[in-house]
C-alpha positions in Angstrom: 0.0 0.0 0.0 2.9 2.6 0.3 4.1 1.9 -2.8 1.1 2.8 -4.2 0.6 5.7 -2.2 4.5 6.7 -3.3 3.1 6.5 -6.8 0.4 8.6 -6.3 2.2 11.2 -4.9 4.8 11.1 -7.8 1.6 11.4 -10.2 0.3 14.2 -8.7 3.1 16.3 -8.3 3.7 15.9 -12.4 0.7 17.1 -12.8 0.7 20.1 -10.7 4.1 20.9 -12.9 2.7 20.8 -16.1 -0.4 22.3 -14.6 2.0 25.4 -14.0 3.9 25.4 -16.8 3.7 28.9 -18.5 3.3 28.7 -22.4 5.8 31.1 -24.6 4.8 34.7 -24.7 4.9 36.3 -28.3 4.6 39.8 -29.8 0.9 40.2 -31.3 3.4 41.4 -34.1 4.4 38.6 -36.0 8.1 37.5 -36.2 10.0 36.0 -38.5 13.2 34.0 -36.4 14.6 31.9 -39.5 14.7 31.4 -43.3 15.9 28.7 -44.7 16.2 27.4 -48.7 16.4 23.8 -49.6 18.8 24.6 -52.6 22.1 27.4 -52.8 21.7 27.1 -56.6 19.0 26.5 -58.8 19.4 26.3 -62.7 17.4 29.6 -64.6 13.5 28.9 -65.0 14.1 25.2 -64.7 14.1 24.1 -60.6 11.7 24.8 -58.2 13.1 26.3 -54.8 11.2 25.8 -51.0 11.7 28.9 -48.6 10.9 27.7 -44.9 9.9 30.8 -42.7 10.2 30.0 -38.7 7.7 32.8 -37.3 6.3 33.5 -34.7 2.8 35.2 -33.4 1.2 36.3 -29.8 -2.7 36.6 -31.3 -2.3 33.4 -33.8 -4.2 35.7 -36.7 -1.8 34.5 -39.6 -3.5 32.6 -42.5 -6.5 33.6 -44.5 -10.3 33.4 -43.5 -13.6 34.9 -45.1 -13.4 37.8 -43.1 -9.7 38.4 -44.4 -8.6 36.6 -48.0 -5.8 39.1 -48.1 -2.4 37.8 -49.3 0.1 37.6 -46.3 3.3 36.6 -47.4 5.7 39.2 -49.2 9.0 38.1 -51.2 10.8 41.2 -52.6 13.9 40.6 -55.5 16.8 42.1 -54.1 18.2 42.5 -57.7 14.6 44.3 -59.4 12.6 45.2 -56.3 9.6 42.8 -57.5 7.4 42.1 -54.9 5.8 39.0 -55.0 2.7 38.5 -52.7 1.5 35.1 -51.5 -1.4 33.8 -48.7 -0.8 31.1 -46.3 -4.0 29.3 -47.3 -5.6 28.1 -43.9 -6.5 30.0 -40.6 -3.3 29.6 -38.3 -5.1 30.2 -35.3 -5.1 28.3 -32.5 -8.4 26.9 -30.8 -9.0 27.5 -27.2 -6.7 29.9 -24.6 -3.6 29.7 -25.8 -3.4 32.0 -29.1 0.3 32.2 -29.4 1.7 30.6 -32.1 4.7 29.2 -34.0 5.8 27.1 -36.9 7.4 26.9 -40.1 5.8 27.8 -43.5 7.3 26.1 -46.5 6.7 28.3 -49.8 7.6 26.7 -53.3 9.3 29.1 -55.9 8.4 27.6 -59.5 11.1 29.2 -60.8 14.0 31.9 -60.2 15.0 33.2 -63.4 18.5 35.5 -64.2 18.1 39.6 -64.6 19.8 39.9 -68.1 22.6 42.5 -69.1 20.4 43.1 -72.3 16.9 41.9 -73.2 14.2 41.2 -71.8 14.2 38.5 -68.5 13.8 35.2 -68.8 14.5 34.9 -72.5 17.2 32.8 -74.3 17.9 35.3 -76.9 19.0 37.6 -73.6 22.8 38.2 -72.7 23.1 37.2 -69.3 26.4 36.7 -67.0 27.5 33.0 -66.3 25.9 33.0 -63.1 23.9 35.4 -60.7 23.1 36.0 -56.3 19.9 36.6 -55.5 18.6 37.4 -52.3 14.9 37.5 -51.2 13.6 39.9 -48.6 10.9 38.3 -47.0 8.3 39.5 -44.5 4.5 38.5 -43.2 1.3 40.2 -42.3 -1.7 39.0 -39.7 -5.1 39.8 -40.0 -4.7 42.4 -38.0 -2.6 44.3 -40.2 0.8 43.7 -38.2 3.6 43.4 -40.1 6.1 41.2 -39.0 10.3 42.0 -39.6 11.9 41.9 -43.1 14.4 39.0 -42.8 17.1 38.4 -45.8 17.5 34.7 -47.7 20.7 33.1 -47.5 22.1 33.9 -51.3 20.6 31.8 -54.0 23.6 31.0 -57.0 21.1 31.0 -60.3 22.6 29.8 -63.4 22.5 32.0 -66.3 21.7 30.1 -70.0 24.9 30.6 -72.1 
């Protein structure tokens, strides 16, 4: 019997310390704490590339709803300035109490194409260097309008066509 009673204090005092423990405290501002590509080089308009974003939010509001369809997911060209805007396609938000949140979001580039010397982008009949660096700035918005911190990619190597 005082094993048993040993045991049932061991089991109750777990519980009482995961009963206490706090969950993380984020910003209502979204964060972004990592990006990550699954390639350094891709070949021009041929590979696809996958950017994971680690973020970060105290309310949970990242993702689409009805109420906000808005894309939420920006990814600037360091070498033209071209803004590409994506959504995250499902309400992030977390059921119950606890609204903070955080995760990874894995976006697929179709395609990365070079920034020619002469002629228009993307073309073969373009002049373009052997090779190029491009960078991505990349930050997200929440439903609430909060715009998270503009984090760099590590450099992407394109290759050019010849």
């Amino acid at each position: 019997m005082n094993t048993q009673y040993s045991i049932f204090l061991v089991f109750l005092g777990l519980l009482f310390a995961v009963a206490c423990i706090k969950p993380d405290e984020y910003s209502i501002v979204p964060e972004i704490m990592e990006i990550r590509l699954d390639k350094a080089e891709v070949d021009n308009y041929i590979e696809p590339l996958v950017i994971s974003i680690d973020f970060q939010d105290g309310d949970g509001d990242i993702g689409i709803n009805k109420d906000a369809p808005q894309k939420n997911i920006f990814i600037v060209d360091n070498r033209t300035g071209f803004i590409d805007s994506l959504a995250v396609p499902y309400d992030l938000e977390s059921p119950g109490n606890i609204k903070g949140i955080s995760g990874t979001i894995d976006v697929t580039i179709l395609s990365s194409c070079c920034v020619p010397e002469t002629g228009l982008p993307c073309t073969p009949n373009a002049d373009y260097p052997p090779r190029q660096e491009l960078v991505y700035d990349i930050y997200i918005t929440d439903r609430s309008g909060n715009q998270s911190n503009i984090m760099k990619t590590p450099p992407l190597s394109v290759i050019c066509p010849n």
